[in-house]
C-alpha positions in Angstrom: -32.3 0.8 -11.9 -30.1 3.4 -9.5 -27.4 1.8 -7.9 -26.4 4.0 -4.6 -22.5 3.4 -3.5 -21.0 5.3 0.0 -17.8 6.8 -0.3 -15.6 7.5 2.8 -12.2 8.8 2.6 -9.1 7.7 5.3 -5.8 7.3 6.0 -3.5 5.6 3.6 -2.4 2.4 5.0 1.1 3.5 5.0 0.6 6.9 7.1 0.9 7.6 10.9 -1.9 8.8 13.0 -1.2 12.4 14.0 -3.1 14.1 16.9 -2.8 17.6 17.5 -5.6 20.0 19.5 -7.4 16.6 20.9 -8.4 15.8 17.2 -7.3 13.4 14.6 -4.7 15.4 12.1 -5.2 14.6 8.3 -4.1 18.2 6.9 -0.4 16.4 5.8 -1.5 12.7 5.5 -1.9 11.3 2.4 -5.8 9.8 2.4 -7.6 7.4 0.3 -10.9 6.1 -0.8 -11.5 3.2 1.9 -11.0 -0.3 0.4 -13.9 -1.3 2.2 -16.0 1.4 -0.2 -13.6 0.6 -2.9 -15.6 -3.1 -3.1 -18.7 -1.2 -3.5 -18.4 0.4 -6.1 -16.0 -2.0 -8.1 -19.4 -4.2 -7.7 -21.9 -1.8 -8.6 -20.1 -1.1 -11.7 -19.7 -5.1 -12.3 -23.0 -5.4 -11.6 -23.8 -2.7 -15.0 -21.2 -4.2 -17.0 -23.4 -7.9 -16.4 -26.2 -6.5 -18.3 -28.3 -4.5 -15.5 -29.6 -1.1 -17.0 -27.9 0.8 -13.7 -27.2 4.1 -12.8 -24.2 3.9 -10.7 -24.2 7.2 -8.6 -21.2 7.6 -5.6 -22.1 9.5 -2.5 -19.9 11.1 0.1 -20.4 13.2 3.0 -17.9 15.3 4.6 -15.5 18.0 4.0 -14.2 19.3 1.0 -11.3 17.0 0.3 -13.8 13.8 -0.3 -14.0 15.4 -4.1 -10.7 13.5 -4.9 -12.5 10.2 -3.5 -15.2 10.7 -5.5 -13.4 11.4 -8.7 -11.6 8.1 -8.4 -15.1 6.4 -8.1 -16.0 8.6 -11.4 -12.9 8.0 -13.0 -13.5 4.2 -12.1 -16.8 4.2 -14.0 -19.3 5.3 -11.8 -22.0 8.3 -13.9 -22.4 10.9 -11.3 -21.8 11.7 -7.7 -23.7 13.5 -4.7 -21.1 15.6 -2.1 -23.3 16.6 0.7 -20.1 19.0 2.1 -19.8 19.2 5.9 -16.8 20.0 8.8 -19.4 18.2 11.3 -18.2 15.0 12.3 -20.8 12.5 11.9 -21.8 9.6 13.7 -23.0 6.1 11.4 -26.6 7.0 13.3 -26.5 10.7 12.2 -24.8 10.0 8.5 -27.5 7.1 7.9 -30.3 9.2 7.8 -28.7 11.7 5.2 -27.8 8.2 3.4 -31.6 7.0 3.3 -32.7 10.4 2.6 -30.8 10.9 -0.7 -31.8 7.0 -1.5 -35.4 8.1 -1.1 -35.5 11.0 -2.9 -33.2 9.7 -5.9 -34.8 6.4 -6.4 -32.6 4.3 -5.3 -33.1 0.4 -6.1 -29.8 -1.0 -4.1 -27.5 0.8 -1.9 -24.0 -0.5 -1.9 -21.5 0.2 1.4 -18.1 -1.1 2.9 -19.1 -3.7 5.8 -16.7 -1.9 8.0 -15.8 1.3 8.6 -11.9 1.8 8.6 -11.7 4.7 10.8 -14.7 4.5 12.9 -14.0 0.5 13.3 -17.7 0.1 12.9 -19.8 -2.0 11.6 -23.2 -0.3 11.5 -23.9 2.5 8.7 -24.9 -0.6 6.6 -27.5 -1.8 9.1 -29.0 1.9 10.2 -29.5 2.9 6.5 -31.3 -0.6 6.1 -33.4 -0.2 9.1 -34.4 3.5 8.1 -35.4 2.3 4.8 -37.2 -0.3 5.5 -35.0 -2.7 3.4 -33.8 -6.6 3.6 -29.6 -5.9 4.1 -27.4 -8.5 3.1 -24.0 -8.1 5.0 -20.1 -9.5 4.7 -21.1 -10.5 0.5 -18.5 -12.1 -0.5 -20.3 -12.8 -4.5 -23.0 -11.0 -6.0 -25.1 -11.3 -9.1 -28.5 -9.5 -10.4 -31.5 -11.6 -12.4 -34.1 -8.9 -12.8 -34.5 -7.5 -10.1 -33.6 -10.1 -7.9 -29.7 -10.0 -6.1 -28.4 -13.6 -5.1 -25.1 -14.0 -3.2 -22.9 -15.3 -0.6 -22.1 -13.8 2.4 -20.0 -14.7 5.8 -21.9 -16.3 8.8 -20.7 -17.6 11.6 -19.9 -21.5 10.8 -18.6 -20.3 7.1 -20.8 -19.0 4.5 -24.6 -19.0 3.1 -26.0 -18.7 -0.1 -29.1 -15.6 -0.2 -31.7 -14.1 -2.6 -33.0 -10.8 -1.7 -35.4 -9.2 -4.0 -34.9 -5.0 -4.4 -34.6 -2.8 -3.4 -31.9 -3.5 -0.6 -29.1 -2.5 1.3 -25.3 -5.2 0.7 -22.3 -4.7 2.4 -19.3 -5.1 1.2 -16.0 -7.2 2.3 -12.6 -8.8 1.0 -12.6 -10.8 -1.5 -16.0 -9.9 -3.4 -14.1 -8.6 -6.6 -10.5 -6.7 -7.0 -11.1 -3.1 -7.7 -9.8 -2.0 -10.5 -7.5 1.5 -11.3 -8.9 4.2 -13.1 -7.3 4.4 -16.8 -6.1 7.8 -17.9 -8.9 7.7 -20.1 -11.4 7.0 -17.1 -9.2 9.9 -15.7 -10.0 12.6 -18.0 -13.9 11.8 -18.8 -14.4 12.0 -14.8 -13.4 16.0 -15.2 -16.6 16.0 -17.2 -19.3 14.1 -15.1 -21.6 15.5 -12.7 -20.9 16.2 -8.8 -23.6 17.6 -7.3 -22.8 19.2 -4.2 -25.5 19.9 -1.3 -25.3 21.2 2.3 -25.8 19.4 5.6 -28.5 22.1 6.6 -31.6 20.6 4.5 -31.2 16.8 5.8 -31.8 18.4 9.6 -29.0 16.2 11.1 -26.6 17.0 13.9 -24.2 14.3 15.4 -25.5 11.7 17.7 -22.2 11.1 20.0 -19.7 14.3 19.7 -16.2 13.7 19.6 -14.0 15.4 22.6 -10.9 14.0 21.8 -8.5 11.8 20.1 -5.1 9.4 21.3 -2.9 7.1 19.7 -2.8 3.6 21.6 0.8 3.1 22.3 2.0 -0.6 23.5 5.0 -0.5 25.6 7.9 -2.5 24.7 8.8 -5.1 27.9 12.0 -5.3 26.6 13.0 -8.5 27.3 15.5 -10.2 25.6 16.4 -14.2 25.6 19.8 -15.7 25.4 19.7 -18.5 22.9 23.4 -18.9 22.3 23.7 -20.5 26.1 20.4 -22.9 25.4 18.5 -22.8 22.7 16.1 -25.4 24.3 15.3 -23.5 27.1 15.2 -20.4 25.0 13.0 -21.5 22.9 10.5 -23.0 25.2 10.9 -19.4 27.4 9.3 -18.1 24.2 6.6 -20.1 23.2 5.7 -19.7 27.4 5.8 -15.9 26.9 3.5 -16.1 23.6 1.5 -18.2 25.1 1.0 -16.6 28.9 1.8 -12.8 28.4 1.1 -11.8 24.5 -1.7 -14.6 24.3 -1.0 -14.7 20.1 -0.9 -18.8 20.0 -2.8 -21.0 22.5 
């Protein structure tokens, strides 16, 4: 079987959003493999090491600097990795049908991706690579395991969890507290210098962005600045507070 896992790249946890020319600046920022993706293909290579005869192959699309995101997934384990390189900004309806098209054409069985999106906030390349497919998705797994060809697992739902079978091929998203990625070993390091990345170009999927970006702002929250005197009465202080979390920042019921 071919196990399919999406790579995006983004900010580093610890970095400050930058905007400069009505645009997102990343030139300076220090970026990394989205933890969401990271899940993926932790899983995908968990779910070789159970026994499953799997190819895992990581795919990325987007510019040039995704090749360090996918050498960590190679240096992680996975065999090979597709780099369809692009400057266009695409949108999860535009990037799912390069998705489904390079699951079609490389045989996928089961296509692995984050259940959210860090920098889009968005929840719905899983579902539009499903739906263009034709496959069963399971979303939010939170366990995962392969008999044959049939993947059972646990996933979020509203009231707490389910239990699910779904036979291949399909479409999983990712989440939290499926596995703990691991780090790539020095080792895993060096051999990933050797494996294959294929790159190909934007131009033979025929895809252009559905929504086009015209600009970029950081949300700002101003301070109110308002500042309570407990040393006079700490009773009423305190009870000013819990008023003003309750009323204004609406953090505790």
């Amino acid at each position: 079987m071919r196990i399919l896992t999406l790579i995006r790249q983004v900010l580093d946890a610890e970095e400050s959003v930058r905007v400069e020319a009505a645009a997102v600046a990343l030139g300076s920022s220090k970026l990394v493999m989205d933890t969401m993706d990271e899940y993926g293909v932790e899983e995908a290579l968990r779910l070789r090491e159970g026994g499953a005869e799997a190819e895992v192959v990581a795919l990325a699309v987007g510019p040039a600097r995704l090749q360090d995101a996918l050498r960590t997934a190679l240096a992680m384990g996975a065999d090979r990795a597709i780099h369809v390189e692009t400057d266009v900004i695409l949108d999860a309806m535009a990037l799912s049908k390069v998705v489904a098209a390079i699951a079609t054409k490389e045989n996928v069985d089961l296509v692995l991706s984050g259940g959210q999106q860090a920098d889009w906030d968005s929840h719905a390349l899983g579902a539009a690579v499903a739906e263009r497919l034709g496959w069963p998705q399971a979303t939010w797994t939170s366990a995962l395991s392969l008999a044959g060809t049939t993947l059972t697992g646990k996933h979020d739902v509203d009231e707490g969890s389910e239990t699910f079978e779904v036979d291949l091929p399909a479409v999983v998203t990712t989440q939290q507290g499926l596995n703990e990625p691991r780090y790539p070993t020095l080792p895993g390091i060096m051999k990933a210098k050797k494996k294959e990345m294929r790159k190909d170009a934007l131009e033979r999927f025929g895809v252009t962005p559905s929504v086009t970006v015209k600009g970029a702002e950081i949300q700002v929250k101003a301070r109110l600045g308002k500042i309570l005197d407990g040393k006079k009465d700490p009773q009423a202080a305190a009870a000013e507070l819990v008023g003003l979390l309750r009323n204004e920042a609406r953090v505790i019921a």
